[in-house]
N, C-alpha and C positions, 0 to 999 in steps of 0.2 A: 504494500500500500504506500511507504514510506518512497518510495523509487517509483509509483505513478505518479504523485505529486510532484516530484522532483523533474520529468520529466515535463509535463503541464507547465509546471514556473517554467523551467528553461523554456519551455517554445513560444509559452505567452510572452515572455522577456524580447525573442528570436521576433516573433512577429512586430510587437511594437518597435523594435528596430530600423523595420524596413518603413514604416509609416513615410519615415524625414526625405528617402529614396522614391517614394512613390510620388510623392507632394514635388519632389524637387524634379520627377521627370515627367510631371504636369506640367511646371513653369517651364520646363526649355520644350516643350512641346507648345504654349502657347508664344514664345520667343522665335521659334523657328519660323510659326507661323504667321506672327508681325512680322517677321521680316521678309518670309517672302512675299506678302502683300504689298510691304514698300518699294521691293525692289522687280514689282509687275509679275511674278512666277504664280505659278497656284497657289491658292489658298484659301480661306474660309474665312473671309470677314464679316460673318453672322458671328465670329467667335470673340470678334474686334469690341474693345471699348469705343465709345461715341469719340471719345480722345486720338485714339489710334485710328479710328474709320477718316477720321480730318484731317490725319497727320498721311496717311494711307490716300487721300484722293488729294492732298497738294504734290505729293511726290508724283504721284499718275500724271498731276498736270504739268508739273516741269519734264519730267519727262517729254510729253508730248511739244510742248514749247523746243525742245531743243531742236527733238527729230524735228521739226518744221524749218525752226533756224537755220539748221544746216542740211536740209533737204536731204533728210534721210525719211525711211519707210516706215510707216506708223504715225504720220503726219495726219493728225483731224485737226484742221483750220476752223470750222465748226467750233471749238472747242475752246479757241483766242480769245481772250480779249481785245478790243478795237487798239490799245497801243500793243499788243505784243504783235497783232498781226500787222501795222505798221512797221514795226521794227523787224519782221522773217520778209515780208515785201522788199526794204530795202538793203537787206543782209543778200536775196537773192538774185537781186540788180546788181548785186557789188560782186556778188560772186560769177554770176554771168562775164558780166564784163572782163574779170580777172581771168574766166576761163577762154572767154574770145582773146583777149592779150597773148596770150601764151599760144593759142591755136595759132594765131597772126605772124608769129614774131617768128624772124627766119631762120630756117636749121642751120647749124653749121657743116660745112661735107668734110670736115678734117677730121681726121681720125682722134679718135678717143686714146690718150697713153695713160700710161700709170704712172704712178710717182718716179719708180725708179728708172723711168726713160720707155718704157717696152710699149710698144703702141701693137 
């Protein structure tokens, strides 16, 4: 009898143990999952604080402002504000032009050498 009890402590000891392990790989389950919502990958923002859902859709919107900025894929202009879409407007006039400059500007036909003479 004296060696069932002793067993029962030990395991009730043994379980309350893990409680601090179970609780803590809740928070890095809800950590992995703020962060993949910040950083656009899957995720479950039904699981999001009202704090983190805010913080979770300005990041989606810079995001989106940059891809537009620099004319990358994932661009909803939709989605601008009237100055930011002023400012991807004239970010992509500037880049146009910078891209006709270059296309314009004449090749050179001499061969390429390298530093140490070897062409």
């Amino acid at each position: 009898m004296k060696v069932l009890r002793w067993v029962l402590f030990f395991s009730l000891v043994y379980s309350l143990s893990l409680l601090p392990s179970v609780a803590q790989e809740r928070d890095n389950s809800h950590s992995r999952n703020y962060e993949n919502c910040l950083y656009g990958f899957g995720c479950d923002q039904a699981q999001l604080s009202s704090e983190e859902q805010q913080a979770v859709a300005r990041a989606a919107h810079s995001r989106n402002y940059q891809n537009c900025l620099y004319g990358l894929y994932g661009c909803n202009s939709g989605q601008l504000t009237t100055d930011e879409r002023e400012h991807v407007a004239s970010s992509t006039i500037s880049r146009t032009a910078t891209q006709n400059a270059t296309d314009a500007a004449p090749r050179s036909t001499a061969p390429v050498c390298a530093e140490n003479g070897s062409c």
